[in-house]
FIVEXDREN-851806 format. One line per field, with one value per residue (C-alpha): residue in one letter; y, x, z. Coordinates in steps of 0.1 Angstrom, whole numbers, plus 5000, padded with zeros to 4 digits. Each point is the difference from the previous one (the first is absolute). Layout:
# FIVEXDREN-851806
res	A	... $
yy	Y	... $
xx	X	... $
zz	Z	... $
This chain:
# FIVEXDREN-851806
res	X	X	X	X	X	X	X	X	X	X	X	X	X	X	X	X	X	X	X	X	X	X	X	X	X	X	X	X	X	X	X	X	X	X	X	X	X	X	X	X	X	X	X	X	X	X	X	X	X	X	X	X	X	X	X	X	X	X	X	X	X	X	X	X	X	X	X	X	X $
yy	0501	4985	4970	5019	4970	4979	4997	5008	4975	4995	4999	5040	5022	5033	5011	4988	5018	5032	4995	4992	5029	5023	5007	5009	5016	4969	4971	5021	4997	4964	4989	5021	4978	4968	4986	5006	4967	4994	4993	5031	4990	4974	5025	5031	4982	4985	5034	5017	4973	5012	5036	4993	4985	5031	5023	5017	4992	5023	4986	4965	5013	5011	4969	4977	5024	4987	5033	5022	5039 $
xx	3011	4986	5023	5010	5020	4969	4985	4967	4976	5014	5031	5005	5016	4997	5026	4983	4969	5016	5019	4974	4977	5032	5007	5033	5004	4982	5024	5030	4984	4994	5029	5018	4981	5017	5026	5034	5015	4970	5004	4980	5008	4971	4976	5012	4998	4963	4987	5018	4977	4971	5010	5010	4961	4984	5022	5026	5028	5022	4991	5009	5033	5008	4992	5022	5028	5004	4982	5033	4992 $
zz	5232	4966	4987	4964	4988	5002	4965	4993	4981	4962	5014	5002	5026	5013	4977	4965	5011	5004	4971	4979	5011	4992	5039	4997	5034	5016	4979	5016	5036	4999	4986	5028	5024	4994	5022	4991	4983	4982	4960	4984	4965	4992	5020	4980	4970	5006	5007	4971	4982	5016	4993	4965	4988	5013	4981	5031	4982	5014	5034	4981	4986	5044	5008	4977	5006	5036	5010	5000	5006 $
C-alpha cells in the first residue's frame, strides 16, 4: 500500500496534486485515507493552495471550509 502522507519532491503530497489538477473526487479519497487523529488542517489548506493557482476555486473554498458536506 503506497505511503500517501509521504511528500513528493517540492514538498507536495498526493493531495495538492489532485487538488491542483481539479480532482475533486480524488482530494476526498485521499484525505479519507489518513489515520484518524491526524491534523488535516495544514494539509487541507496546502492543497486549497494548490487548487486555488490553477483556478478550482470551488474545490479551494471545500477545502478551507474543513470539507463539511
Amino acid at each position: 500500500m503506497a505511503q500517501i502522507s509521504l511528500r513528493q519532491r517540492h514538498w507536495r503530497t498526493a493531495v495538492d496534486g489532485a487538488a491542483e489538477c481539479g480532482r475533486f473526487d480524488m482530494v476526498q479519497l485521499l484525505l479519507n485515507a489518513y489515520p484518524e487523529g491526524v491534523d488535516l488542517e495544514p494539509i487541507r489548506w496546502q492543497a486549497a493552495d494548490y487548487a486555488e493557482k490553477k483556478g478550482h476555486i470551488e474545490l479551494a473554498k471545500w477545502l478551507r471550509g474543513g470539507c463539511a458536506g
